[in-house]
C-alpha positions as CSV (number, residue, x, y, z in Angstrom):
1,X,0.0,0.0,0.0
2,X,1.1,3.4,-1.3
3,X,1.0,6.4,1.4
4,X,-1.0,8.0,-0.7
5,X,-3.4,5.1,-0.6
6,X,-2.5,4.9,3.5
7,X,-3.8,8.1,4.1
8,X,-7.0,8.2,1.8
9,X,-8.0,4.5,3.9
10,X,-7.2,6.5,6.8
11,X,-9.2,9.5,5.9
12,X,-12.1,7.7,4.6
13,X,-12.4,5.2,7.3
14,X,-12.4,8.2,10.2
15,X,-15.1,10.1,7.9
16,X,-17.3,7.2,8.4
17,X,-17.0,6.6,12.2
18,X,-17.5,10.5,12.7
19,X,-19.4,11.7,10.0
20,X,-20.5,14.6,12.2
21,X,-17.6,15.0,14.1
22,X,-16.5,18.9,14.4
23,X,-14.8,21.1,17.7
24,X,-16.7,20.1,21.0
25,X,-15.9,23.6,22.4
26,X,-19.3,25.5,22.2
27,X,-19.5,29.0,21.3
28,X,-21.6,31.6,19.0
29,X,-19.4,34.3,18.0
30,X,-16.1,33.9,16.2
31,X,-14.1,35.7,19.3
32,X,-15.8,33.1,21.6
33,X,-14.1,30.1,20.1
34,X,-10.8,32.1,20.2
35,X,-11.3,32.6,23.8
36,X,-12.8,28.9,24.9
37,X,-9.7,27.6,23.3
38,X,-7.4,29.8,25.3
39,X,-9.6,28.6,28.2
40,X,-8.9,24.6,27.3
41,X,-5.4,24.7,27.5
42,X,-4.2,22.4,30.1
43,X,-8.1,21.5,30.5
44,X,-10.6,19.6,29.2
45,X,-12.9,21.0,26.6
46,X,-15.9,19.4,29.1
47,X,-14.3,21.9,31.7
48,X,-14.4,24.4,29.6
49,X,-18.0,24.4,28.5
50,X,-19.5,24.2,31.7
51,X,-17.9,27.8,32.5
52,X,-18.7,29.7,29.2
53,X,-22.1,30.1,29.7
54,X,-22.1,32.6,32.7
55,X,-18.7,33.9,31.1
56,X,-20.1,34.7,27.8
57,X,-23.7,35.7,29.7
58,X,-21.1,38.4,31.8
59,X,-19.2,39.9,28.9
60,X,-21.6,40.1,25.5
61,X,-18.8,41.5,23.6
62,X,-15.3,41.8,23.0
63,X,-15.3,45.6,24.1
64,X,-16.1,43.7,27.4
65,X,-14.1,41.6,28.0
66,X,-11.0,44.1,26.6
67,X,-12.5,46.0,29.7
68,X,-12.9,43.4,32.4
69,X,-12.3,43.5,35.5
70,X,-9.1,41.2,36.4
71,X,-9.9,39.7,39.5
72,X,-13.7,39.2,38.7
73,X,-12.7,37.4,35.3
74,X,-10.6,35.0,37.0
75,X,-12.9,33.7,39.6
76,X,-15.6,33.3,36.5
77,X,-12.5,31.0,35.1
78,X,-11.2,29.4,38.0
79,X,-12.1,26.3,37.5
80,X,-10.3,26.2,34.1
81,X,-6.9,25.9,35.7
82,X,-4.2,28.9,35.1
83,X,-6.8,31.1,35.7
84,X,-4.5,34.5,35.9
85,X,-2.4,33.9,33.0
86,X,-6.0,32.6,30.6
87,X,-7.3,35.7,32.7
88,X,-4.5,38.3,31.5
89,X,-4.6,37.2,27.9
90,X,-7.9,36.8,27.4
91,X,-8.1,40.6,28.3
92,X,-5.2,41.4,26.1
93,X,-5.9,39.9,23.2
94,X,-9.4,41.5,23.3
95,X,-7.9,44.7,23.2
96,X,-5.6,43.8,20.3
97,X,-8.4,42.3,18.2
98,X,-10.1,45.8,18.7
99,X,-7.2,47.7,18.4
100,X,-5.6,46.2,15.6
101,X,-7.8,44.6,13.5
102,X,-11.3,46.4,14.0
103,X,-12.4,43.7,15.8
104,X,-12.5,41.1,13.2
105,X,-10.5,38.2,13.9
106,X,-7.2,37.4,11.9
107,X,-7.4,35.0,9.3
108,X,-4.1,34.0,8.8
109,X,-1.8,32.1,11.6
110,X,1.0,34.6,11.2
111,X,-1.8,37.4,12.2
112,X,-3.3,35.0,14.6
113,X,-0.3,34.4,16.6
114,X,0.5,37.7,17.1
115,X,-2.7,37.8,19.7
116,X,-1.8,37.2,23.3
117,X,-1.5,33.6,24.5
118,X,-2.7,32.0,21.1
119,X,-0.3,29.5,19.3
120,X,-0.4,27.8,16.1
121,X,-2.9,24.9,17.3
122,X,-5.8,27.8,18.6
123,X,-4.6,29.6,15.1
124,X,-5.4,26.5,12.6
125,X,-8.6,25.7,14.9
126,X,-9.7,29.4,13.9
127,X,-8.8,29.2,9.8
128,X,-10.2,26.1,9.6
129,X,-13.2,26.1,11.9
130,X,-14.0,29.7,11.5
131,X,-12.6,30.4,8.0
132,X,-13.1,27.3,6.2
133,X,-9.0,26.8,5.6
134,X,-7.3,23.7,4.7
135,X,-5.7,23.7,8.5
136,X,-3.5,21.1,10.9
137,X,-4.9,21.2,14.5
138,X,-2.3,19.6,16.0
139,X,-2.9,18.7,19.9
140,X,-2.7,15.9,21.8
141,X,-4.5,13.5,20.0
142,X,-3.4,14.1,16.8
143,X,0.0,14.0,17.3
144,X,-0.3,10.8,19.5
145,X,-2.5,9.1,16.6
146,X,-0.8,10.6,13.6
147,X,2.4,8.8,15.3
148,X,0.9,5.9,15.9
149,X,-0.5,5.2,12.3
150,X,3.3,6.0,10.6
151,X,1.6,9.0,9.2
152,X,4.7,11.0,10.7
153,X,7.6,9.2,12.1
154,X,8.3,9.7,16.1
155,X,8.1,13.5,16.1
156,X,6.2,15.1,19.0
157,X,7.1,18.7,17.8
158,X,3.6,20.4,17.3
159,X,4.7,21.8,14.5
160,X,7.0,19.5,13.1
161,X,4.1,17.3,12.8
162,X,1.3,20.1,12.0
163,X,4.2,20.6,8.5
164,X,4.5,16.7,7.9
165,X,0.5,16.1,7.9
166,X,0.4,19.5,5.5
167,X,2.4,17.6,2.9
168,X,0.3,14.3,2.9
169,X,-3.1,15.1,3.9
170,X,-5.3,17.0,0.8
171,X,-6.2,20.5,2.0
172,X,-9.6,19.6,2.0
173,X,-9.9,17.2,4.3
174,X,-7.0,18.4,6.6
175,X,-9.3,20.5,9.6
176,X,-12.0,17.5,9.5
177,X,-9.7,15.0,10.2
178,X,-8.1,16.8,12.6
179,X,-11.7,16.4,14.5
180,X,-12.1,13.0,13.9
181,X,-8.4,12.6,15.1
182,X,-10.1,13.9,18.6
183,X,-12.8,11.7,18.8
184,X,-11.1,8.7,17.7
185,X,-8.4,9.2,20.5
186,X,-11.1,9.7,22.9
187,X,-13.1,6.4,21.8
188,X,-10.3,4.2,20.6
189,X,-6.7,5.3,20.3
190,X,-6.6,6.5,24.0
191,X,-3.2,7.7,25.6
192,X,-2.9,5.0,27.9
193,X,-4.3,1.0,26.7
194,X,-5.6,1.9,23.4
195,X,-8.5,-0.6,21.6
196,X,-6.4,-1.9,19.4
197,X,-8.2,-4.9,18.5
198,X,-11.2,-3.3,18.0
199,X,-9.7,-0.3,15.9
200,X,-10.6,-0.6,12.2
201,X,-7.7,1.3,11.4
202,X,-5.4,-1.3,12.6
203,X,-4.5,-2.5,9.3
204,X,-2.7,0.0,8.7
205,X,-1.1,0.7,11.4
206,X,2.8,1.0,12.7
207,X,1.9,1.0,16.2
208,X,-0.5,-1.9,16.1
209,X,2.0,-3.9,13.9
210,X,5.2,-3.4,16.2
211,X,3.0,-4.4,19.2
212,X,1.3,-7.3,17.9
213,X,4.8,-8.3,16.9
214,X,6.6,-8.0,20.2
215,X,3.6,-9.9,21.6
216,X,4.2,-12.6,18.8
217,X,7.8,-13.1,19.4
218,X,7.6,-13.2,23.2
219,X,8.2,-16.8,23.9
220,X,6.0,-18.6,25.9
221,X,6.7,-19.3,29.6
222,X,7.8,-22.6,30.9
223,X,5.5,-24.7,33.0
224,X,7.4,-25.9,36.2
225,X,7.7,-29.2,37.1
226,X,5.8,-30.7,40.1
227,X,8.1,-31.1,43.1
């Protein structure tokens, strides 16, 4: 099997287990997807959900939060973990986006980036989920999964890999896989005793191979004789 014909199996295969997969992180506005993300960092995007409500329910609008109050933000986002840091950006880079770029957000990752605690991974969430950009989201689980399959080769450099998967996966189904990446490590291909068997991507797979092979060539343990 070709690469090429690797990663459309791969591609198609995901697209039928999560044919409505998409970013769990709710929002309604453009800036509120910019800011949940911030929130998620080093939290889950569960977490994250349950605080948005009063959060986005307090400040309406990005001329809000650019004018929030510090100390009131942060017990709203408490619960997110890193609270004063997610606090102090999120205020920032409201002020910047208003500032700079008339409130619209960037839709480029070079512009993107420039905005206070944001990073390449919350930047290609926004040009592809916002934007409709061919985009590499690459967090936890598709870095983990995208290692797994041999689609890059032991690389844990976010953007080493977000570079690799530009080259190999076709622009248009780069930001959907990306979501199907996250629900297939949160279903299958977990962290920690992934369902291998079970995982119809197996086939195809240099993790599942180089296991299964280890487990193979063990050799089998020696009864003890009776004494």
């Amino acid at each position: 099997m070709t690469q090429k014909d690797k990663v459309e199996f791969i591609v198609s295969e995901l697209n039928r287990l999560y044919p409505n997969a998409q970013c769990s992180l709710i929002y309604q506005k453009p800036y509120e997807l910019l800011i949940a993300t911030r929130l998620s960092a080093q939290c889950t995007d569960e977490r994250v959900n349950k605080v948005t409500p009063a959060l986005f329910e307090r400040y309406g609008s990005l001329e809000q939060f650019a004018q929030a109050d510090f100390d009131e933000l942060c017990s709203i986002i408490h619960s997110c973990g890193f609270f004063r840091g997610k606090a102090k950006s999120i205020i920032e880079m409201s002020r910047q986006l208003i500032e700079n770029y008339g409130g619209v957000l960037p839709d480029t990752v070079e512009e993107l980036t420039k905005l206070s605690g944001i990073g390449r991974k919350t930047a290609n969430l926004i040009c592809g989920d916002i934007y409709g950009k061919p985009a590499i989201i690459a967090d936890t689980h598709c870095i983990r999964i995208s290692n797994r399959l041999g689609l890059v080769k032991n690389n844990e450099d976010p953007v080493a890999v977000e570079r690799q998967l530009k080259k190999i996966i076709p622009p248009e189904h780069q930001t959907k896989l990306c979501h199907n990446l996250v629900h297939h490590g949160r279903a299958v291909c977990m962290a920690r005793n992934p369902a291998c068997e079970s995982c119809t991507l197996s086939s195809v797979c240099t993790f599942f191979k180089t296991s299964r092979g280890k487990t193979e060539s063990k050799p089998a343990a020696k009864k003890q004789s009776a004494r």
